[in-house]
C-alpha positions in Angstrom: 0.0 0.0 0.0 2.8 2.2 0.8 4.9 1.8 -2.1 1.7 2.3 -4.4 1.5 5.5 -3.0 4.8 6.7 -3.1 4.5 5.5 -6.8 1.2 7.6 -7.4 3.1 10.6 -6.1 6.1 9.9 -7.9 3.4 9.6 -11.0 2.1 12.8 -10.5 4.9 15.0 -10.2 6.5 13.2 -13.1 3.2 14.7 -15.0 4.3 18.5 -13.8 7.5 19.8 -15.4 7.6 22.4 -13.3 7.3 20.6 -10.1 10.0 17.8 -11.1 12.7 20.8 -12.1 11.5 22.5 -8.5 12.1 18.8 -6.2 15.1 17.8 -8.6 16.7 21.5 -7.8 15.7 21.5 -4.1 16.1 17.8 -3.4 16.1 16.9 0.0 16.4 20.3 1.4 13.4 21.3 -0.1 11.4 18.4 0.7 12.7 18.7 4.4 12.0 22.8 5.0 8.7 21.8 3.3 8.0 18.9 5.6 9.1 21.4 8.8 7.2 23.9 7.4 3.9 22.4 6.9 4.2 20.7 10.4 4.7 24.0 12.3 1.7 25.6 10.3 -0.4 23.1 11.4 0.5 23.0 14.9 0.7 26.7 15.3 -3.2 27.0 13.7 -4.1 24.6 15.6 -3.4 26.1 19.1 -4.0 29.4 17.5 -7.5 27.7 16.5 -8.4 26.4 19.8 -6.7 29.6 21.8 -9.1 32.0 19.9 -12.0 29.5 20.1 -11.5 29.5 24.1 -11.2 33.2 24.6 -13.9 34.2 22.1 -16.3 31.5 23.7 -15.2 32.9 27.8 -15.9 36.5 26.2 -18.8 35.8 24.9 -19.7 34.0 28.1 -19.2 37.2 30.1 -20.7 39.7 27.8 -23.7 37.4 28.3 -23.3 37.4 32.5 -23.2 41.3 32.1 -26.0 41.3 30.0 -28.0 39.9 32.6 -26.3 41.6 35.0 -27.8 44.6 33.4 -31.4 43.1 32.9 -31.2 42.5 36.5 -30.6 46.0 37.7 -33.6 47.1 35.6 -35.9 44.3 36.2 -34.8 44.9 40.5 -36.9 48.2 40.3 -40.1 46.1 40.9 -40.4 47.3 44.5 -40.2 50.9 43.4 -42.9 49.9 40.1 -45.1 48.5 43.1 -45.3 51.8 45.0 -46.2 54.1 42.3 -49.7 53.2 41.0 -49.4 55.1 37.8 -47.7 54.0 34.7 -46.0 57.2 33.5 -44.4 57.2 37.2 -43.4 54.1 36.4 -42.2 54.5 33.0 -40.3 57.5 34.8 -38.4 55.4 36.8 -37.3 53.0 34.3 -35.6 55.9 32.0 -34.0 57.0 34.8 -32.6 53.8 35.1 -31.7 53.2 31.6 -29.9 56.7 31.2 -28.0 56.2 34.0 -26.4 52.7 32.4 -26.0 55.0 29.3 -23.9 57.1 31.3 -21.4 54.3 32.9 -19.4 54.5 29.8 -19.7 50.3 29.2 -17.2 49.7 26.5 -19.3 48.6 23.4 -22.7 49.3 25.0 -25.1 50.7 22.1 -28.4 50.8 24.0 -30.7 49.5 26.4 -34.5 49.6 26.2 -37.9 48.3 27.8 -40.8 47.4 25.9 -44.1 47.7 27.3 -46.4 44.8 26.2 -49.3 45.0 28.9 -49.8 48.8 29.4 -48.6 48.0 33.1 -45.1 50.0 32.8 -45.8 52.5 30.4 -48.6 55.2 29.8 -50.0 53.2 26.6 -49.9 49.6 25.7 -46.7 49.0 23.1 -44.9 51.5 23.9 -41.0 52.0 24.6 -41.3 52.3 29.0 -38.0 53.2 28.4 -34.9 53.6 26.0 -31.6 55.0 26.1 -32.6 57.8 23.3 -35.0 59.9 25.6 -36.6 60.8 21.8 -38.0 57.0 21.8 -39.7 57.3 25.5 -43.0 56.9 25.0 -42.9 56.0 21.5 -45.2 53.3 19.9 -43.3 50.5 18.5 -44.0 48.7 15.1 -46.1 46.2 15.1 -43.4 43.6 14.0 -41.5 44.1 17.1 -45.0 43.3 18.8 -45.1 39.7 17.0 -41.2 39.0 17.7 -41.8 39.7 21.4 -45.2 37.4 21.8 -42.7 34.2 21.2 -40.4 35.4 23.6 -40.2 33.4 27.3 -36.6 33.0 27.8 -33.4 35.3 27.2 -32.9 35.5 23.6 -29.6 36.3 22.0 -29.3 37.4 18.3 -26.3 38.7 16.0 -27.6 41.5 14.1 -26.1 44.3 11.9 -27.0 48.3 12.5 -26.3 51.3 11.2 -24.1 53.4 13.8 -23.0 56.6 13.3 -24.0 55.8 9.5 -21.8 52.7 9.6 -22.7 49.2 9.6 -22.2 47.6 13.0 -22.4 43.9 14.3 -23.6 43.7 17.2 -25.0 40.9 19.7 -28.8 42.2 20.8 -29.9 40.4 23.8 -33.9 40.5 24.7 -35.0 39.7 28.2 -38.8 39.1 29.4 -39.5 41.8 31.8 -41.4 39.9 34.8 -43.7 41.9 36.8 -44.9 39.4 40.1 -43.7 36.8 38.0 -45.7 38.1 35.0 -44.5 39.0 31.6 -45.3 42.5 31.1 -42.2 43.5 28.3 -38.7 42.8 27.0 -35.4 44.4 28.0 -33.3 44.9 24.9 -29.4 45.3 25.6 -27.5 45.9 22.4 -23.7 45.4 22.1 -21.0 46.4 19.3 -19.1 42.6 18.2 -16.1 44.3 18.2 -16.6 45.5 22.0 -17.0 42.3 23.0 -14.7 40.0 20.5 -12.0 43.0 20.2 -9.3 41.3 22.8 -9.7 38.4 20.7 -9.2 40.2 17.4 -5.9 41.6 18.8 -5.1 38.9 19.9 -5.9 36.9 16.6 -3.5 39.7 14.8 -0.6 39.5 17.4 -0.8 35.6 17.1 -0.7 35.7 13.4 2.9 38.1 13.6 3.7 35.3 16.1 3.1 32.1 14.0 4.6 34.0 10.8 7.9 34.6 13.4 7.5 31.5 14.2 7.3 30.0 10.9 10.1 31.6 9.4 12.6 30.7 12.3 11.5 27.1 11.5 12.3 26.9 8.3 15.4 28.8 8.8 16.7 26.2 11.2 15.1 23.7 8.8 17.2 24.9 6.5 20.2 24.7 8.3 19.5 21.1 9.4 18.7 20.1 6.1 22.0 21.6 4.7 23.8 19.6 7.6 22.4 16.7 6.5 22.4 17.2 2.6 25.7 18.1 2.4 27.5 14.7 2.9 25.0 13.4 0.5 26.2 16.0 -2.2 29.7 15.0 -1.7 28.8 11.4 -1.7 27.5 12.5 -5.3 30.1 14.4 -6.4 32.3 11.5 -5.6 30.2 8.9 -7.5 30.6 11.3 -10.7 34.2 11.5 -10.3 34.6 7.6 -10.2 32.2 7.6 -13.1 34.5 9.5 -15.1 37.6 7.1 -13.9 38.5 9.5 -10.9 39.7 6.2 -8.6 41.9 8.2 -6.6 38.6 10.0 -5.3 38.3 9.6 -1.0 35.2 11.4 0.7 35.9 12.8 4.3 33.6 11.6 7.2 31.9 13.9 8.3 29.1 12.1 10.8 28.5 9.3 12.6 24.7 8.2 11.3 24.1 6.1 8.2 25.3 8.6 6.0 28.6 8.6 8.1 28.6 4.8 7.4 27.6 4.9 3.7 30.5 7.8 3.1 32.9 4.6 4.8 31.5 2.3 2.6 31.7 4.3 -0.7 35.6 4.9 0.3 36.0 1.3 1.0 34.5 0.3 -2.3 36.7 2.7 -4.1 39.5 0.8 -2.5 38.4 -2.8 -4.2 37.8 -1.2 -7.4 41.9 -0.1 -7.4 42.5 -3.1 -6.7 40.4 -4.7 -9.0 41.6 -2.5 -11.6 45.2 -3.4 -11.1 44.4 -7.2 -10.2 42.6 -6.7 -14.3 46.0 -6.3 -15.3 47.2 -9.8 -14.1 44.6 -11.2 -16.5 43.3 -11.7 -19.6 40.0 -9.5 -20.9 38.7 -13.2 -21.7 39.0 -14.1 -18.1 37.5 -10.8 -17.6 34.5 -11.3 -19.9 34.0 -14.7 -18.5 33.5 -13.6 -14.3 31.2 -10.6 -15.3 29.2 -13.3 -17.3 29.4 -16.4 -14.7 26.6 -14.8 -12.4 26.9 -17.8 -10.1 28.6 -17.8 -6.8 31.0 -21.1 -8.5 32.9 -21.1 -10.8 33.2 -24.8 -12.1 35.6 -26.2 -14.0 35.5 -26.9 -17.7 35.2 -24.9 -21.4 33.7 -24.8 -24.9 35.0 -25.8 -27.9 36.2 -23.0 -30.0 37.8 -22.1 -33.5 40.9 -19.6 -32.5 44.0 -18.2 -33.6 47.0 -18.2 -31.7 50.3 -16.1 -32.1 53.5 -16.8 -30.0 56.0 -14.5 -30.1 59.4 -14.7 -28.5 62.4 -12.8 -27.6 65.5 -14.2 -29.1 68.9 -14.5 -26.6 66.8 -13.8 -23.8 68.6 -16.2 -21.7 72.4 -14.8 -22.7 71.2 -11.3 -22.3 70.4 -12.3 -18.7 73.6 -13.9 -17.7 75.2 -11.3 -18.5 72.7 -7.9 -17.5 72.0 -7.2 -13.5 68.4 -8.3 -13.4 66.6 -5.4 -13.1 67.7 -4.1 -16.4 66.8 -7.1 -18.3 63.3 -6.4 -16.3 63.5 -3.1 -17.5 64.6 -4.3 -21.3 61.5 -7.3 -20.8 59.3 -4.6 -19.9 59.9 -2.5 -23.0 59.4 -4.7 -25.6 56.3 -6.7 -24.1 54.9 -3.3 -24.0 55.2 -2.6 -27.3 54.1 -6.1 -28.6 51.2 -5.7 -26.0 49.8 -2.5 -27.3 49.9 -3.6 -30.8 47.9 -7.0 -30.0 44.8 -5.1 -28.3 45.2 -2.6 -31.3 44.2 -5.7 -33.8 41.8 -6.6 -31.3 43.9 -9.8 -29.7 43.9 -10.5 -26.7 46.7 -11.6 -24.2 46.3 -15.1 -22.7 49.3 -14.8 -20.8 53.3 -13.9 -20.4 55.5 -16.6 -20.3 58.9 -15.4 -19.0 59.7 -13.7 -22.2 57.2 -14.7 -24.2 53.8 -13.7 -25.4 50.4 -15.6 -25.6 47.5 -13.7 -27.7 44.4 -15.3 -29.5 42.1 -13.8 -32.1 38.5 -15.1 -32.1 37.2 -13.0 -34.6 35.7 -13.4 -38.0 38.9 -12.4 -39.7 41.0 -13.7 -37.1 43.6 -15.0 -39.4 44.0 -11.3 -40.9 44.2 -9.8 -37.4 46.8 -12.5 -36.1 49.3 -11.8 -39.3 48.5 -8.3 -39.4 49.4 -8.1 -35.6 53.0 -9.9 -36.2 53.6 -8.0 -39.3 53.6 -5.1 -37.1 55.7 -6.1 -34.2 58.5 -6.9 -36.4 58.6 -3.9 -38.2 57.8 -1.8 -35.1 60.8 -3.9 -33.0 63.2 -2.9 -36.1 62.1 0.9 -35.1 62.8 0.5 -31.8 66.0 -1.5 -32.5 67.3 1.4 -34.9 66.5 4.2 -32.0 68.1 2.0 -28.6 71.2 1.1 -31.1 71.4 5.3 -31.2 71.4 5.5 -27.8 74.0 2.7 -27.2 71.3 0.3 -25.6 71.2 -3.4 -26.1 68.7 -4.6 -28.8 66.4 -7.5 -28.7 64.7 -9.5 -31.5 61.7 -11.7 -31.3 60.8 -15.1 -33.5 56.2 -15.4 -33.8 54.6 -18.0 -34.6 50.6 -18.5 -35.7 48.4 -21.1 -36.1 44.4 -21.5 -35.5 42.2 -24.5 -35.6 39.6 -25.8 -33.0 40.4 -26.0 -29.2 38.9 -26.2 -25.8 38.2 -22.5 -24.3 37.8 -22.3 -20.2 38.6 -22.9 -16.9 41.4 -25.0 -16.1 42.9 -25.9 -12.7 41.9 -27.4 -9.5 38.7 -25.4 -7.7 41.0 -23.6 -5.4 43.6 -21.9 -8.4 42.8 -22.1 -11.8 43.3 -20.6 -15.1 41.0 -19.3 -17.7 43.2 -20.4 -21.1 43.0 -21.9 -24.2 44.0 -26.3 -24.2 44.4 -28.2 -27.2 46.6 -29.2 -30.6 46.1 -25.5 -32.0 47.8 -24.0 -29.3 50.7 -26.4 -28.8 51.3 -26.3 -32.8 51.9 -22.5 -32.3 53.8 -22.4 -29.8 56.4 -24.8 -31.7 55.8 -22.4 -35.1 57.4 -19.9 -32.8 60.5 -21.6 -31.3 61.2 -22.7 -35.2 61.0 -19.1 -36.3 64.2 -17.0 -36.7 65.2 -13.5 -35.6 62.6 -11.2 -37.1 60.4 -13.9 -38.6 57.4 -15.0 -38.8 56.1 -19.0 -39.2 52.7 -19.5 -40.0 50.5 -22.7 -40.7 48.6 -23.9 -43.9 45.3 -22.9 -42.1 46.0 -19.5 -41.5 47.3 -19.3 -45.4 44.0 -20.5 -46.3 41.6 -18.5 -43.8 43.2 -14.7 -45.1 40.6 -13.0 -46.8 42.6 -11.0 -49.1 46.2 -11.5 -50.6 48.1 -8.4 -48.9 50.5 -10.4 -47.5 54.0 -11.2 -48.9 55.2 -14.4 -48.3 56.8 -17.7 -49.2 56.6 -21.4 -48.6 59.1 -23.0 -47.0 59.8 -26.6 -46.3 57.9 -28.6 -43.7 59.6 -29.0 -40.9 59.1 -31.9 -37.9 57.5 -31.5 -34.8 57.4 -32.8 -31.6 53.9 -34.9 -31.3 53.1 -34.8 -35.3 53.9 -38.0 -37.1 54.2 -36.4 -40.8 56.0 -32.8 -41.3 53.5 -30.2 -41.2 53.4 -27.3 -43.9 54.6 -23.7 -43.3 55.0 -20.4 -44.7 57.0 -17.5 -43.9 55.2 -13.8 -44.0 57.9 -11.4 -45.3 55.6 -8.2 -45.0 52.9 -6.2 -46.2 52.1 -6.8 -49.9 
């Protein structure tokens, strides 16, 4: 369920250009100060929410007490109504009592009044008994008032809006039966401005909004600063991977924490580490026996090959073993080194491949289509770029060397050879062995092939000659071979 909605997301802002160039240029950070962000807004409108909620509810609460408060102080005249026998006395009394609430200065307070329903408080029936405008006392009220105040048993609160002072006012309008020995004989109206009574909480919405906003913005500041702590490491973990991508092995990341990205920077160093190593262990081996471990996905490797149709060249260095009775070692080494170089380079150019070094001499094979071409094409080159070489060292006063190749292909067995504990990925069979003895037949600056690499070259621009079959070791009748002089 989880990873279908993560995928739905990741759907969606895959469909917005927009909002993948926004995430994919903020990354984490972004998704982090969002996060932060959202989470403080909703916890800071939530108290805000139930803060306001509390006080406007508790002010509300007490503009309602004072309300009745006030209803009380006009409703406790009834012992003075009771003495005076005549309504206008009475009515009298009221007004006095009204104008003198008018005059305590009660923040908000718009009016008060007293509506005369029986006749019993007021000269005439319907009539204001009393009103904080003296101009209404006395006054007849309409007869919808009249209708409104029949249904009327029990304190009645109402949000209205009035003109004041020619602007439109809310205000809360609370009407009270007036009870006469426990009669109903009119309403007391009290009128109060919203803003009088729900003003605190106004401000105090205002100064709570300045302090979410402050609020806010320090959060995401220090969002942002915990989200660059942690971001960082992982921008220099990906920095790193692009430099090894481009070959940059020597790359090493600094650790800068101790959580999981602490241990991941370790790792990525440490994996750097075995890829040197591979990389100079790859040097040790063939690309064949490269090929062949990225391919064999199995945790074994067993034993064993396929049959193949390959051509082999052997090329060796001629008075090797003289040169090294008489040289300190680490110049032959260093003479070795030069020349196995060169042949090497050429080889991979033709698209050979190196089975292995022998002391001082070369294994290759071609596998190609035209691997006959490639493996005369390769030797052909190797002499003539040894007689360069030759030519310059003999300039310099340095000892030259000369190599003897010979090439041969036919089918052998291709694979892993050995015990399970060491083994070799090489090349077994007639083919190879055939070569090899091509080679230690071959003069100075020669080169032996075989009648099947005559007869596999796909075009004659090789000059050449027969020469006479000579006997091997392991063939009961001479075999065939031909010398390659050079390039036609």
């Amino acid at each position: 369920m989880k990873q279908n909605t993560s995928h739905t997301i990741f759907s969606v802002i895959e469909s917005l250009p927009f909002l993948t160039r926004l995430i994919k240029t903020g990354g984490i950070r972004l998704k982090w100060v969002a996060a932060v962000s959202m989470l403080m807004a909703i916890v800071i409108s939530t108290i805000s929410f139930l803060l306001i909620s509390i006080s406007e509810r508790a002010l509300i609460k007490a503009n309602d007490k004072l309300c009745q408060t006030i209803a009380h102080t006009i409703s406790s005249s009834e012992s003075f109504l009771t003495a005076e026998k005549k309504p206008l006395k009475r009515s009298m009394i009221l007004q006095d009592i009204v104008k003198g609430l008018s005059k305590t200065n009660i923040e908000g307070f718009v009016y008060a009044a007293v509506y005369d329903t029986h006749g019993i408080i007021a000269e005439h029936k319907y009539t204001y008994a009393a009103h904080s405008n003296a101009k209404l006392h006395g006054k007849n009220y309409s007869k919808d008032l009249i209708t409104q105040f029949e249904t009327i048993h029990t304190t009645v609160k109402e949000k209205i809006e009035m003109s004041i002072d020619s602007i439109p006012t809310v205000c809360y309008r609370y009407r009270i039966p007036f009870e006469f020995f426990n009669k109903k004989i009119g309403i007391i109206e009290i009128v109060f401005t919203e803003d009088a009574v729900l003003g605190p909480v106004h401000r105090a919405r205002l100064v709570m909004l300045i302090v979410a906003i402050i609020l806010l913005s320090l959060s995401m500041y220090a969002a942002m600063r915990i989200a660059r702590q942690m971001v960082e490491p992982i921008v220099q973990l990906t920095a790193g991977v692009i430099r090894v991508k481009k070959g940059d092995l020597s790359t090493r990341l600094t650790v800068t924490t101790h959580d999981e990205i602490g241990i991941l920077t370790e790792e990525f160093n440490e994996m750097i580490n075995h890829l040197r190593e591979k990389l100079k262990m790859e040097k040790f081996v063939s690309e064949s026996t490269i090929s062949m471990i990225r391919e064999k996905r199995d945790d074994e490797l067993d034993l064993g090959g396929t049959r193949k149709n390959m051509a082999f060249l052997f090329s060796d260095i001629r008075g090797f073993t003289a040169m090294s009775e008489k040289l300190p070692p680490e110049e032959v080494v260093a003479i070795l080194n030069e020349y196995l170089d060169l042949q090497a380079t050429i080889i991979k150019k033709h698209g050979g491949d190196i089975d292995k070094f022998v002391g001082d001499e070369i294994m290759a094979v071609f596998e190609d289509k035209k691997k006959a071409d490639s493996a005369v094409e390769t030797a052909v080159d190797i002499i003539e770029s040894i007689d360069n070489l030759n030519k310059q060292r003999a300039k310099e006063g340095k000892i030259t060397v000369t190599v003897g190749i010979g090439i041969h292909m036919g089918d052998i067995v291709h694979g892993r050879m050995g015990s399970r504990e060491r083994m070799d990925f090489t090349s077994i069979g007639d083919a190879v062995n055939l070569a090899a003895r091509l080679c230690s037949h071959a003069d100075s600056q020669t080169i032996l092939v075989s009648e099947e690499i005559i007869e596999n070259l796909t075009k004659r621009k090789f000059k050449g000659k027969k020469l006479d079959p000579i006997k091997v070791k392991g063939k009961e009748h001479p075999i065939p071979i031909f010398q390659i002089t050079g390039k036609a």
